[in-house]
Backbone as JSON Lines, residues from 0, in Angstrom:
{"i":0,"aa":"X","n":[0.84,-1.18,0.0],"ca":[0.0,0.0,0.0],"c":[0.88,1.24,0.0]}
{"i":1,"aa":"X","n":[0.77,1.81,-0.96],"ca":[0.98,3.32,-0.67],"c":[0.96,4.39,0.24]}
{"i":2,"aa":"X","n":[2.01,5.7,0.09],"ca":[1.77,6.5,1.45],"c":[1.25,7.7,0.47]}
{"i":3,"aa":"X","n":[0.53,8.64,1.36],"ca":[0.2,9.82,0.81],"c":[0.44,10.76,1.37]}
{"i":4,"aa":"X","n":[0.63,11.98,1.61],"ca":[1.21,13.11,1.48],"c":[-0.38,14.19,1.34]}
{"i":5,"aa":"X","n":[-0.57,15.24,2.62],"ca":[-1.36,15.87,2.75],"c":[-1.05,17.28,3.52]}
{"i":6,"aa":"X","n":[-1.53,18.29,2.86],"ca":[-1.24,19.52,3.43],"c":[-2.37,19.9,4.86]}
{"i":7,"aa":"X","n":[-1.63,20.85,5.82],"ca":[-2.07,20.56,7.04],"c":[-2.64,22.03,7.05]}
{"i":8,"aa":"X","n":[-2.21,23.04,6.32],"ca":[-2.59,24.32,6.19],"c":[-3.78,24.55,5.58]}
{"i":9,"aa":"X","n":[-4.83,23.67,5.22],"ca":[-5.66,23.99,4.34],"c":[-6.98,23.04,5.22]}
{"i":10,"aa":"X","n":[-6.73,22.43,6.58],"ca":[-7.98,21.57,6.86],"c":[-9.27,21.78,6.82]}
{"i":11,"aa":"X","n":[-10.17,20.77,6.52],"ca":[-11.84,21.21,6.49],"c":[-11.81,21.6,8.11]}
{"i":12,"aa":"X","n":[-13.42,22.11,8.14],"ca":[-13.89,22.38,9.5],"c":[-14.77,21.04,9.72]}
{"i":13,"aa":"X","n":[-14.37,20.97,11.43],"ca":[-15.42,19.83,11.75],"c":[-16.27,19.9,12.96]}
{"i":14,"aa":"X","n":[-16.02,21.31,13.48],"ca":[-16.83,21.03,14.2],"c":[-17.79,21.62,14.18]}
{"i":15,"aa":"X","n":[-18.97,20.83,13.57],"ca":[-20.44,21.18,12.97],"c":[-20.39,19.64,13.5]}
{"i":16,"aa":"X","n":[-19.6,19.11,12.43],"ca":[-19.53,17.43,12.97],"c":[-19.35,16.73,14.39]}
{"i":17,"aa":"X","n":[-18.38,17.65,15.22],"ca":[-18.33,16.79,16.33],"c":[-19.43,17.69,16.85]}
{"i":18,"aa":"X","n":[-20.3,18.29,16.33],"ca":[-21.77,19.21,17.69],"c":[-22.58,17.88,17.21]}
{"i":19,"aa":"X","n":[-22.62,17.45,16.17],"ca":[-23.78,16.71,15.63],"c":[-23.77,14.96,15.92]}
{"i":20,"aa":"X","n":[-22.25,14.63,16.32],"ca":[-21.72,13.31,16.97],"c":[-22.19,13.57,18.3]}
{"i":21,"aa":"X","n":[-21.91,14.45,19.21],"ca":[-22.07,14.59,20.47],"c":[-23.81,14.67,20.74]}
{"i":22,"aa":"X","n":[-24.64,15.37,19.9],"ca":[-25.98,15.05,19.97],"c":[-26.22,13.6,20.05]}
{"i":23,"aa":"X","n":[-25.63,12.78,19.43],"ca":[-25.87,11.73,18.9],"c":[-25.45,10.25,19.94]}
{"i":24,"aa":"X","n":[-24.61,11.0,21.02],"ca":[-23.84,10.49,22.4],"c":[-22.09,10.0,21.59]}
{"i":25,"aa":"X","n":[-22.15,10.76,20.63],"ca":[-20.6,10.33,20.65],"c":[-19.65,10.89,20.63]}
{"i":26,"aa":"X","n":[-18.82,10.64,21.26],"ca":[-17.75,11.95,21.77],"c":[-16.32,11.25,21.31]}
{"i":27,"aa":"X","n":[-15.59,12.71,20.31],"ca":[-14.49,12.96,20.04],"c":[-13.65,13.22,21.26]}
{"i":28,"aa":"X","n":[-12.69,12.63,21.23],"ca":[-11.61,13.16,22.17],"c":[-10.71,12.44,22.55]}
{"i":29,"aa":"X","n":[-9.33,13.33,23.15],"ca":[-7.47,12.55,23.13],"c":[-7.92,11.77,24.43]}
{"i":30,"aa":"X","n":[-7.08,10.42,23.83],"ca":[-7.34,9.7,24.86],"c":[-6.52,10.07,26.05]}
{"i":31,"aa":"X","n":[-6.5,9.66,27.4],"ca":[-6.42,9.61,28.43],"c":[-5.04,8.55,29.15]}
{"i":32,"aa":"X","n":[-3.63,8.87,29.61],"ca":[-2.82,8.17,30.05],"c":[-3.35,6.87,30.59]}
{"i":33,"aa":"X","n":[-4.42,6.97,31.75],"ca":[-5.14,5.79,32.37],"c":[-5.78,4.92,31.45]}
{"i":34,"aa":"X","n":[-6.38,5.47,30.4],"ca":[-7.24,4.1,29.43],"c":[-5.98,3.34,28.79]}
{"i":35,"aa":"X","n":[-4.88,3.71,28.73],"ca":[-3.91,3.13,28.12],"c":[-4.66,1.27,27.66]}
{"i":36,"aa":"X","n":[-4.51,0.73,28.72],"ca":[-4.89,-0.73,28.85],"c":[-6.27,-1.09,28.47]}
{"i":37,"aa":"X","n":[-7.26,-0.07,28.65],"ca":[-8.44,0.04,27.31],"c":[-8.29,-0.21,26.42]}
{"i":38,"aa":"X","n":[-7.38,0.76,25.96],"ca":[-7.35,0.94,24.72],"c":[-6.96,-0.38,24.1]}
{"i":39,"aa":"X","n":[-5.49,-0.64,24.44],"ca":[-4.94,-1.69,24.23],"c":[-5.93,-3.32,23.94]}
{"i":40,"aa":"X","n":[-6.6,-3.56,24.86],"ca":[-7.76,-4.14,25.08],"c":[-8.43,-4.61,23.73]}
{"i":41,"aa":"X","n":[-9.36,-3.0,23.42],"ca":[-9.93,-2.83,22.46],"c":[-9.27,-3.14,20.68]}
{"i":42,"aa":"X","n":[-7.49,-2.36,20.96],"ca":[-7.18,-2.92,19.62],"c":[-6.81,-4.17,19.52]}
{"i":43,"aa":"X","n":[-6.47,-5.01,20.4],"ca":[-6.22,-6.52,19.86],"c":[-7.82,-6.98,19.61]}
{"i":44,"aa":"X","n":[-8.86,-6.93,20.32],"ca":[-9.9,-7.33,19.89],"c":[-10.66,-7.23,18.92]}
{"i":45,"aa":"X","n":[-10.65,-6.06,18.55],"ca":[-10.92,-5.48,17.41],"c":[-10.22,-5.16,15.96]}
{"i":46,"aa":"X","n":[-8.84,-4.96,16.4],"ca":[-8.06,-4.48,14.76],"c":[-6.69,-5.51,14.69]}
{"i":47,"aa":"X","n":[-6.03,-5.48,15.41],"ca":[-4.84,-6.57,15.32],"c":[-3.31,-6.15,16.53]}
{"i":48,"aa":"X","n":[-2.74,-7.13,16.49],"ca":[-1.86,-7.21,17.25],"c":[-0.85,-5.27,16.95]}
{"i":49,"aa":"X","n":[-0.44,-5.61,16.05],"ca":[0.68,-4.59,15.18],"c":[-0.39,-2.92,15.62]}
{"i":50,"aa":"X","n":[-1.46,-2.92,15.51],"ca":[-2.09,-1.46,15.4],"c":[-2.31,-1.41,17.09]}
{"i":51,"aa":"X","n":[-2.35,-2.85,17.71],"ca":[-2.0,-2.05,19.72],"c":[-0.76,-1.63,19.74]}
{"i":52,"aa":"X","n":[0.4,-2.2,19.19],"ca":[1.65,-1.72,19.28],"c":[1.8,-0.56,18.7]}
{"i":53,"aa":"X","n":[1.23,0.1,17.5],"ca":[1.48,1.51,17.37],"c":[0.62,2.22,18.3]}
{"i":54,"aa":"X","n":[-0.71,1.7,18.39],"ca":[-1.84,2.74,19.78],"c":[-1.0,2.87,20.94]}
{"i":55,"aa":"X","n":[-0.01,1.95,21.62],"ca":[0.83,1.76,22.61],"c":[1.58,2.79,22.87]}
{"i":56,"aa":"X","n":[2.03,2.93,21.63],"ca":[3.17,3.99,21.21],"c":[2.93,5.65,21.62]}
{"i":57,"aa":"X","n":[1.55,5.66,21.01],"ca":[0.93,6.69,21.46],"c":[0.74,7.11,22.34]}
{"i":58,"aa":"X","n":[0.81,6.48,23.47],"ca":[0.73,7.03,24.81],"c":[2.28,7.12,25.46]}
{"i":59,"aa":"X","n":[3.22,6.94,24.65],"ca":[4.46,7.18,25.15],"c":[4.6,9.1,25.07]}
{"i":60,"aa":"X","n":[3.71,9.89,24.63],"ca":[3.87,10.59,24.62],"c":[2.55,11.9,25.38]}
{"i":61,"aa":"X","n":[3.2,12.8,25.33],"ca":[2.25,13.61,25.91],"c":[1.84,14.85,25.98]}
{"i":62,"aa":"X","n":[0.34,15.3,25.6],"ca":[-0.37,14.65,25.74],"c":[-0.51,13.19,24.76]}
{"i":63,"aa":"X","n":[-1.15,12.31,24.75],"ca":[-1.26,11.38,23.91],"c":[-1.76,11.3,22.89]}
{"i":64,"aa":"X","n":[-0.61,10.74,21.39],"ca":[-1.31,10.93,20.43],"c":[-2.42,10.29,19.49]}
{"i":65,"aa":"X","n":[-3.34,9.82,20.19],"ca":[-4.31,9.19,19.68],"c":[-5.74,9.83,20.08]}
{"i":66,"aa":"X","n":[-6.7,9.93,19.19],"ca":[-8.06,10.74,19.37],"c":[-9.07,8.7,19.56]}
{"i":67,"aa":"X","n":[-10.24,9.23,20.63],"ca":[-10.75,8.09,20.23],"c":[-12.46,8.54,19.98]}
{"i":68,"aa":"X","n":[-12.82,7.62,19.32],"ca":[-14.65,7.89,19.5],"c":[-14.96,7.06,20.42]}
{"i":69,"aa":"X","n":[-15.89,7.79,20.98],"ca":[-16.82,7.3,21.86],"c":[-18.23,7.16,22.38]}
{"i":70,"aa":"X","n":[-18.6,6.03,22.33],"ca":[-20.54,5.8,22.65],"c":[-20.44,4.86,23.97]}
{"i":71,"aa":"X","n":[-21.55,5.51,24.91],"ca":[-21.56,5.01,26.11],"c":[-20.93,4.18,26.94]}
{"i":72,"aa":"X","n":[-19.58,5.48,26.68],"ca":[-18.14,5.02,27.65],"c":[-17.49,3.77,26.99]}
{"i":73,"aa":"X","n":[-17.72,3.47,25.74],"ca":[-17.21,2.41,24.98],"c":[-16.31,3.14,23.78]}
{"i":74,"aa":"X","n":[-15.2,2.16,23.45],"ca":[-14.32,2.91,22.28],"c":[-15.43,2.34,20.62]}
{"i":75,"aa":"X","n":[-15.46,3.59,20.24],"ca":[-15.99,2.48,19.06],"c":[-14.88,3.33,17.69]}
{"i":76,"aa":"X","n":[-14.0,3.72,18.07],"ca":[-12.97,4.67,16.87],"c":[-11.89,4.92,17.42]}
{"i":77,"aa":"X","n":[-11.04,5.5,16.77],"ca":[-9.67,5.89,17.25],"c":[-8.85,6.5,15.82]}
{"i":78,"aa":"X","n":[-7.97,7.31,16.03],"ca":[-7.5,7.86,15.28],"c":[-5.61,8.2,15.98]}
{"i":79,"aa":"X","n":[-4.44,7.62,15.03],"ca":[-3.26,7.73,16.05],"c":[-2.34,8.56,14.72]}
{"i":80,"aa":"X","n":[-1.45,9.25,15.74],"ca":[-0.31,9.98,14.71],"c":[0.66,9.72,15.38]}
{"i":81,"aa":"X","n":[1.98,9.55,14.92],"ca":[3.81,9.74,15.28],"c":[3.67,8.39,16.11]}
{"i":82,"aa":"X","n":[3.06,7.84,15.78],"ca":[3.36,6.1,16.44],"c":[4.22,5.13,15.7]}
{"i":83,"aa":"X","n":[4.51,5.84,14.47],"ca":[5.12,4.45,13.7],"c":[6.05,5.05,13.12]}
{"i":84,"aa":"X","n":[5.8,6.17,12.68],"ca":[7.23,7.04,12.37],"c":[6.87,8.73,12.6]}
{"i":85,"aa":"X","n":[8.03,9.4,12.65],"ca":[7.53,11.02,12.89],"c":[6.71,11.41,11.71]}
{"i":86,"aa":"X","n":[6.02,12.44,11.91],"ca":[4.76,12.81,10.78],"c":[4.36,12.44,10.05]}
{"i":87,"aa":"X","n":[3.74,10.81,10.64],"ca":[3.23,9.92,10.14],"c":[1.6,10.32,10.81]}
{"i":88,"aa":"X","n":[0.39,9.79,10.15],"ca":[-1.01,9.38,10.86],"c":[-1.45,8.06,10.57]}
{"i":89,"aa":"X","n":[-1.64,7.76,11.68],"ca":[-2.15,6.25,11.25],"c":[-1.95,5.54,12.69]}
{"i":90,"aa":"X","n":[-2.19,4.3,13.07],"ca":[-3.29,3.69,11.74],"c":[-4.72,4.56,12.74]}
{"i":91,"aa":"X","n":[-5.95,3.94,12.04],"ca":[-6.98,4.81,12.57],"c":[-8.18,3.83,11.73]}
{"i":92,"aa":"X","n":[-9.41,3.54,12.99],"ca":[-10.3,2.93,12.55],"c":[-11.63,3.18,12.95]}
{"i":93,"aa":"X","n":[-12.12,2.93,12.55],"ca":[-14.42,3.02,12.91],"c":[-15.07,1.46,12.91]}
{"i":94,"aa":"X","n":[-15.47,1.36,14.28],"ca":[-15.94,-0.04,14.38],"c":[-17.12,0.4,12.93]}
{"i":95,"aa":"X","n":[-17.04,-1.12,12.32],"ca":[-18.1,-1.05,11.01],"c":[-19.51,-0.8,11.31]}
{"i":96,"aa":"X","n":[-19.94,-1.04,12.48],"ca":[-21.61,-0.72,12.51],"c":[-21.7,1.2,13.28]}
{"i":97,"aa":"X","n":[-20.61,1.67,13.48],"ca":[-20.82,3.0,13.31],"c":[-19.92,3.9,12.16]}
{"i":98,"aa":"X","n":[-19.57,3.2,10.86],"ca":[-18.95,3.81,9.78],"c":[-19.95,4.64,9.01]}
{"i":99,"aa":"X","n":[-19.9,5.27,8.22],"ca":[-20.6,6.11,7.57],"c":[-21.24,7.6,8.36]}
{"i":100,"aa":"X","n":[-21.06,8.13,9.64],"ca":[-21.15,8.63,9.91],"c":[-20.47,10.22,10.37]}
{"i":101,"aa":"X","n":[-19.26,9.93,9.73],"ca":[-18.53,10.85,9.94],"c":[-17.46,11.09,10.44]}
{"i":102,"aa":"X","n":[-17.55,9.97,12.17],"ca":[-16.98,9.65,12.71],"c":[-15.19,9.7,12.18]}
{"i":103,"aa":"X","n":[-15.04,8.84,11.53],"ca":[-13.56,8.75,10.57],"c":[-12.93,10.01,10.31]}
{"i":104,"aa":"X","n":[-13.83,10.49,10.06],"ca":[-13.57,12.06,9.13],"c":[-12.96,12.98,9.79]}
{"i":105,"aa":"X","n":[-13.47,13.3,11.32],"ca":[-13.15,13.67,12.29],"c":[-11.82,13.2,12.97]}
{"i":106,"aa":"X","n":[-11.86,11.93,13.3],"ca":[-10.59,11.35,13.74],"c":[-9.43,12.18,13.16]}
{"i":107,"aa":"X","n":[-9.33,12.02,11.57],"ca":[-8.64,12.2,10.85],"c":[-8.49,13.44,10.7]}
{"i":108,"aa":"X","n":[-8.9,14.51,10.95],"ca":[-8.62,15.74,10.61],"c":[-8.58,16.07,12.45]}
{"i":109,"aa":"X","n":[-9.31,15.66,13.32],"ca":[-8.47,16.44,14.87],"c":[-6.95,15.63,14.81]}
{"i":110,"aa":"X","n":[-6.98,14.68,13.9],"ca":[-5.17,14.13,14.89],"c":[-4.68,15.6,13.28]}
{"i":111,"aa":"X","n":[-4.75,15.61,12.35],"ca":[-3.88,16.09,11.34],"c":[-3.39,17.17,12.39]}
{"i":112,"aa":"X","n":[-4.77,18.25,12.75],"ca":[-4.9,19.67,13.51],"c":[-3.83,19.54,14.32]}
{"i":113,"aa":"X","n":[-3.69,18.19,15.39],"ca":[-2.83,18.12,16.12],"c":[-1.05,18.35,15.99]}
{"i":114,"aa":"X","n":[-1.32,17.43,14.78],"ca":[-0.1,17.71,13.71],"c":[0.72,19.45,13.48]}
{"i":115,"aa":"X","n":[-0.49,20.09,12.85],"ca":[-0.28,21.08,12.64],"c":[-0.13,21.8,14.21]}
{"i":116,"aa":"X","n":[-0.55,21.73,14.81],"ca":[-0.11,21.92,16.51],"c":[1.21,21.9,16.71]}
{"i":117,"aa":"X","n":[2.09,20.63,16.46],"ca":[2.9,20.2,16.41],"c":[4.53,20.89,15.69]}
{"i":118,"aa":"X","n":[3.85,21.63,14.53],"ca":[4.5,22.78,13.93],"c":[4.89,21.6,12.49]}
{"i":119,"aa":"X","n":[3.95,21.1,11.88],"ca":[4.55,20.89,11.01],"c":[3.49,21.44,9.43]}
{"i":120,"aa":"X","n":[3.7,21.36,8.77],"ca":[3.14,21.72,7.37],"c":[2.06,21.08,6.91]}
{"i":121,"aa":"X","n":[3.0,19.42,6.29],"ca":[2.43,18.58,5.76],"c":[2.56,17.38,6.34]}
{"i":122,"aa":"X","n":[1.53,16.37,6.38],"ca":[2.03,14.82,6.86],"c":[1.74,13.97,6.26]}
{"i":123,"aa":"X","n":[1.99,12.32,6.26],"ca":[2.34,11.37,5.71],"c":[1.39,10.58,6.25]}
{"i":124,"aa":"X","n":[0.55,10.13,5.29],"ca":[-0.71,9.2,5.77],"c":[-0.01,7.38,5.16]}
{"i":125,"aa":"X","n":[0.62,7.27,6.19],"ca":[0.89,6.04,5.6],"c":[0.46,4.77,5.19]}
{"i":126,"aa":"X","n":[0.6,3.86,4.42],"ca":[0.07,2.47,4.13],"c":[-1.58,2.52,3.92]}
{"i":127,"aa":"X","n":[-1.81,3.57,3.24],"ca":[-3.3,3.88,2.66],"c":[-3.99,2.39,2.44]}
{"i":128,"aa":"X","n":[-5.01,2.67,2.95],"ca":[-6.11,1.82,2.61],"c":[-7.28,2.28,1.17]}
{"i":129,"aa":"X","n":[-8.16,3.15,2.64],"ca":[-9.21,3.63,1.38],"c":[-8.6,5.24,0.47]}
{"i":130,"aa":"X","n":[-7.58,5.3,-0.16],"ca":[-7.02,6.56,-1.0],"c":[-8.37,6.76,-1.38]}
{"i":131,"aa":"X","n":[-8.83,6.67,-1.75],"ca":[-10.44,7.71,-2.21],"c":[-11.02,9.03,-0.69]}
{"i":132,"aa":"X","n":[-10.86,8.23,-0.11],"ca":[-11.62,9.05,1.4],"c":[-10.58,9.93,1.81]}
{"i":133,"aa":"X","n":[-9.32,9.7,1.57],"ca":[-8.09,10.32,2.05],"c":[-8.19,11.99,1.06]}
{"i":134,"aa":"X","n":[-8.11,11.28,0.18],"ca":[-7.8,12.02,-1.43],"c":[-9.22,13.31,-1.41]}
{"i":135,"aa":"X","n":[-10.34,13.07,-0.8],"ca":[-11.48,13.59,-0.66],"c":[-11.58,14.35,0.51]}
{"i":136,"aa":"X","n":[-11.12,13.46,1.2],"ca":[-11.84,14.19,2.41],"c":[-10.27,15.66,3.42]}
{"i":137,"aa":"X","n":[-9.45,15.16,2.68],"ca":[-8.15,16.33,3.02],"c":[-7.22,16.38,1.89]}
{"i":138,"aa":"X","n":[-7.75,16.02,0.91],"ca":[-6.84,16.45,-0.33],"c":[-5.28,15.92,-0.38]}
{"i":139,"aa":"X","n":[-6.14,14.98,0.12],"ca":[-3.95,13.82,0.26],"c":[-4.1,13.3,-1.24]}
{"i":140,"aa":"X","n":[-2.62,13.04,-1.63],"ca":[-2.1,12.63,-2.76],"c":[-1.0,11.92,-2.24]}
{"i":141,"aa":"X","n":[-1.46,10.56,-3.69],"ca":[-0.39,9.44,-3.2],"c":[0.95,10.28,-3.91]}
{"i":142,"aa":"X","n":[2.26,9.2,-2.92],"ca":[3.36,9.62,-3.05],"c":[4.03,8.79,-3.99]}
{"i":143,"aa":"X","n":[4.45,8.65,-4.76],"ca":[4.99,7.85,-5.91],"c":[5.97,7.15,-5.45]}
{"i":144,"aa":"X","n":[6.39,5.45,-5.77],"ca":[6.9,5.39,-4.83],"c":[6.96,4.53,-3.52]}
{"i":145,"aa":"X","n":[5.9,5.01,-3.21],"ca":[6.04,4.64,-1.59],"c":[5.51,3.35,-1.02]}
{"i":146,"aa":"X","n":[5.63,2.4,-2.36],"ca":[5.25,1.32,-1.34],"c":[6.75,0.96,-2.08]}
{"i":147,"aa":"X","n":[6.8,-0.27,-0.52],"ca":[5.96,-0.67,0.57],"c":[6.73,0.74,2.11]}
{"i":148,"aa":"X","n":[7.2,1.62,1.36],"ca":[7.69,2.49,2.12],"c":[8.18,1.6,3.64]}
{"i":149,"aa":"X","n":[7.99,2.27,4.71],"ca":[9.06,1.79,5.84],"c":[8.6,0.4,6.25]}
{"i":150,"aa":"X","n":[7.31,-0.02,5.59],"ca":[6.76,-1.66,6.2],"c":[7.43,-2.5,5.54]}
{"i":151,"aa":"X","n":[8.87,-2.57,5.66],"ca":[9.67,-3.45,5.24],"c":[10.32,-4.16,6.17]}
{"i":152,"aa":"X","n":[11.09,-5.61,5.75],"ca":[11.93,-5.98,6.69],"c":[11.4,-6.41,8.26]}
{"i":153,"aa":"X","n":[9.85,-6.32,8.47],"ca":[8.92,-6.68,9.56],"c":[9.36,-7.99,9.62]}
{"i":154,"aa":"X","n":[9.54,-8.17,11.59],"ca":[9.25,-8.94,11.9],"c":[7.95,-10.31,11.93]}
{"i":155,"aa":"X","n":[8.3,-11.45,11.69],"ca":[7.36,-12.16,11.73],"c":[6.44,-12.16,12.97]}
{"i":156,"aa":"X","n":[5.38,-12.43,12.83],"ca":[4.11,-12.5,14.34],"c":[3.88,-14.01,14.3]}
């Protein structure tokens, strides 16, 4: 998979979106040092071994760089940056029975913001999945190139 390359100076607005998630009981927001082992929890159960070890990562820092969604005190999203390499985002997911809602969209543009917090320009959406939603929804463009970019040379699981 490909990496893409997205400017941080130009983000949509979202919060119309997170007023209209939070009506809805779902709440955007950086996760918390203590959920650490939540979290953790949640990504082996849900996404895979390799994406707790970058969520992991994320809390090596601080505040922590991972955004999560949330419905009645349950994770049902998450969104992580600088876990796998510097001004990197990723990885980042939406349990499937709350996809289509926006949810994603958000993730993805409060961690970029964060980014740009961070003092940087542009960042590196690595090991793209859906490039259509990327390409749409923040005007990322793949990087020519870039596979299999740094997911090389991995250890076996």
């Amino acid at each position: 998979m490909a990496d893409m390359l997205v400017s941080l100076l130009k983000l949509p607005e979202v919060e119309d979106d997170v007023e209209r998630l939070r009506a809805e009981g779902i709440i955007i927001r950086r996760a918390r040092a203590l959920e650490r082992s939540v979290v953790r929890r949640y990504m082996l159960d849900r996404w895979s071994e390799t994406w707790a070890d970058e969520a992991d990562m994320a809390f090596s820092f601080q505040p922590p760089s991972i955004f999560l969604a949330t419905h009645e005190k349950k994770i049902i999203g998450f969104g992580c940056y600088e876990c796998t390499c510097r001004n990197f985002f990723g990885p980042t997911g939406v349990n499937e029975e709350y996809r289509g809602r926006g949810i994603g969209r958000v993730l993805l543009v409060q961690c970029l913001m964060a980014m740009r917090e961070m003092g940087y320009a542009y960042a590196i959406i690595g090991g793209v999945g859906p490039v259509e939603f990327y390409s749409r929804t923040v005007g990322a463009v793949l990087i020519p190139d870039s596979t299999p970019g740094i997911y090389t040379d991995m250890l076996e699981r």
